[in-house]
N, C-alpha and C positions, 0 to 999 in steps of 0.2 A: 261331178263329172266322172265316166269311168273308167278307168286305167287300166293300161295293155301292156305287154313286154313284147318287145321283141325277139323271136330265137335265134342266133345265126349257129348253122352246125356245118364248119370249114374244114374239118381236122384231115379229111381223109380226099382221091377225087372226084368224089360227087359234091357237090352244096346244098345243102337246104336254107329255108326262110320257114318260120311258121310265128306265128301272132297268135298272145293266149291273151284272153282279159283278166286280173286277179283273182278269178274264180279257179282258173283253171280250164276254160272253154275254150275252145279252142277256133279263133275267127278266119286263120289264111293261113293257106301253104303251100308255097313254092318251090320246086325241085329244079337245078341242074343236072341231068345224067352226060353230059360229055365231061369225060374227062379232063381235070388239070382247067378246066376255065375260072378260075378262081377272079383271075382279074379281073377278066373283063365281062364275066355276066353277073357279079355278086350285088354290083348296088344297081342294077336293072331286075336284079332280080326284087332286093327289098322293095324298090318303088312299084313292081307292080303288086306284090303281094299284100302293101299297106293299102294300094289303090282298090283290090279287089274285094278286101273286106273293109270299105267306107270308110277308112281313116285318114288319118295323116301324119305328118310327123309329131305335131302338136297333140294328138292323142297319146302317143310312146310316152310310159313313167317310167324306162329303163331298158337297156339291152344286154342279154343274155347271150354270151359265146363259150363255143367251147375249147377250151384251151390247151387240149395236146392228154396225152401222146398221138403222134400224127404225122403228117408229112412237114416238111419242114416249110413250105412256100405255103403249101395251104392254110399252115395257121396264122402266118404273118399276115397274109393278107386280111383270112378274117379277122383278127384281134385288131389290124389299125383302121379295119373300117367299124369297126364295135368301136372303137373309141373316139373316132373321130366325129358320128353320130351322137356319142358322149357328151363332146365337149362342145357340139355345135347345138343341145339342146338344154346342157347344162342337167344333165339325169345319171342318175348312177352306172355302173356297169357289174355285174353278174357272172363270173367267169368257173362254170362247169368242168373237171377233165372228161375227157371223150369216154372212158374206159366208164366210168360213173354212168353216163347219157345211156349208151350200152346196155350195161346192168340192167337200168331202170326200163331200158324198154323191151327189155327178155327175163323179165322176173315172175310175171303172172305165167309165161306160156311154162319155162323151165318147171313153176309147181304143177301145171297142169301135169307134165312129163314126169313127175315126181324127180325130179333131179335134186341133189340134193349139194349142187354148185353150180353156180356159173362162171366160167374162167372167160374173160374180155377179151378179144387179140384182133390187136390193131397191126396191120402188114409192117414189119421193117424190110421185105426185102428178104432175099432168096428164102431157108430157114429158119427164117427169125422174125418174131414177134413184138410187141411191145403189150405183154401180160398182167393183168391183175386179176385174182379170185375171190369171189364172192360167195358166202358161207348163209347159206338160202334158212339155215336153221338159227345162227349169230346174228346175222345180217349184219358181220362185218369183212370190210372191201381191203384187200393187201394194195399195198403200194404197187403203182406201176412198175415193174422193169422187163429192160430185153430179156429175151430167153430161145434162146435154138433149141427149134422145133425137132425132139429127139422121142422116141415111143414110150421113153418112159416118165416125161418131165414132168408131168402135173401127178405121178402114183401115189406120193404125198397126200393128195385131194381126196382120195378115196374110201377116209378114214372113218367118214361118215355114212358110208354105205350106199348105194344107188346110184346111177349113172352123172355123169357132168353136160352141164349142157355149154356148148361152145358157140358165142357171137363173135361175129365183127368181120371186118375183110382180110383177118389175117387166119381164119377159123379153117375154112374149106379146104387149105392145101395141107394144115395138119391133120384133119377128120378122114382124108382124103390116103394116109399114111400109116391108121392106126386099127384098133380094134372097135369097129364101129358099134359093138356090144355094150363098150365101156360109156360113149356119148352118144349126147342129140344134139346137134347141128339146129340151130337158131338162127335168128335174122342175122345175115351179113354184113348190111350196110348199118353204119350211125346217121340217124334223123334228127333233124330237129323236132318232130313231133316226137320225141322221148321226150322232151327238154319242158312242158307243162311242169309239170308237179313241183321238181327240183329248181326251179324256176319261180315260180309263184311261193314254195315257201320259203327261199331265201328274201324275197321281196317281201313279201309281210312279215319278216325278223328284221328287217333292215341290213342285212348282212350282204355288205358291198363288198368287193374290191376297188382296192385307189388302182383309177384310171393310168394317172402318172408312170405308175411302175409294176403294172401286171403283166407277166409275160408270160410266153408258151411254155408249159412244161413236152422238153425235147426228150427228157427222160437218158439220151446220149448227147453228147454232142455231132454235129451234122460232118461228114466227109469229106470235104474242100479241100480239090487240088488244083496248082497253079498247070494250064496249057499252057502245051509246048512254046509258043510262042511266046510267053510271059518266061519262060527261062530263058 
């Protein structure tokens, strides 16, 4: 019988769904574009998009999430209903960082553009990002971290010659800031339709994470302060 993954891509305010077979084909994809509805449209969304391409739940050998860096509510929600499909089908789980997903699915255009990096930037909020660069010549990915959006942050990057290509929803307000000679400006949003490849070959490696205790990478910790009234 043949076996599907599911994508969920929660991390940021939009949602996706997308269903790939272990091929890599790609069967359904379901988008949210209002914002912040993480709760209450994400498993209306799964259900129609498993409905729309002929399956069921009973077809899923796994679900694929992406697990941060990201907004803080939107990962939660995706990561507990990734697992809670987990453990109500008894199928492994698959957990992606967002910055990765990104990469992956601004890698072909960046070489068309001869760019010779991709820097990931996930929004934190006013100046600041949540960063990682990707070295299109190594094809190796730096660790996530914040970084204030300053003219000179990424001059490091440029060591390699050719312009940087910039994705993610945190990308526009720094490209928007700087010498737009030096980048190219890439997709915005993170999809779940990145999430094929990376996806299907962790699943034919067998390469899970335990359900029990995967959780978001916050990359910071989250802001929490007690209202007036709680004092």
């Amino acid at each position: 019988m043949p076996q599907y993954i599911l994508c969920i891509e929660s991390s940021t305010t939009i949602c996706s769904i997308a269903i790939f077979d272990t091929e890599g084909l790609l069967m359904g994809f379901e988008e949210e574009t209002i914002s912040n509805s993480h709760a209450e449209k994400l498993a209306p969304l799964i259900r129609q998009c498993i409905f729309n391409s002929n399956l069921s739940f009973k077809n899923i050998a796994a679900v694929a999430i992406s697990i941060g860096p990201g907004s803080y509510t939107s990962l939660r929600v995706g990561l507990s209903t990734a697992k809670g499909i987990c453990y109500a089908l008894g199928i492994p789980l698959i957990g992606i960082p967002s910055d990765h997903i990104l990469i992956e699915g601004n890698k072909n255009l960046a070489i068309e553009k001869k760019c010779s990096g991709i820097i990931a930037m996930i929004d934190a909020r006013r100046m600041e990002a949540y960063c990682s660069e990707y070295n299109l010549g190594t094809g190796k990915i730096s660790e996530s971290k914040p970084v204030i959006l300053e003219e000179n942050s990424f001059e490091h990057a440029f060591s390699e010659g050719g312009k940087l290509a910039l994705c993610g929803n945190g990308a526009e307000k720094y490209y928007n800031t700087v010498d737009s000679n030096k980048f190219v400006l890439l997709e915005k949003q993170t999809s779940s339709l990145f999430m094929g490849p990376m996806s299907v070959n962790r699943f034919t490696n067998q390469k899970f994470d335990d359900t029990a205790y995967t959780n978001p990478i916050y990359v910071k910790p989250p802001n929490i302060t007690l209202t007036k009234k709680k004092l």
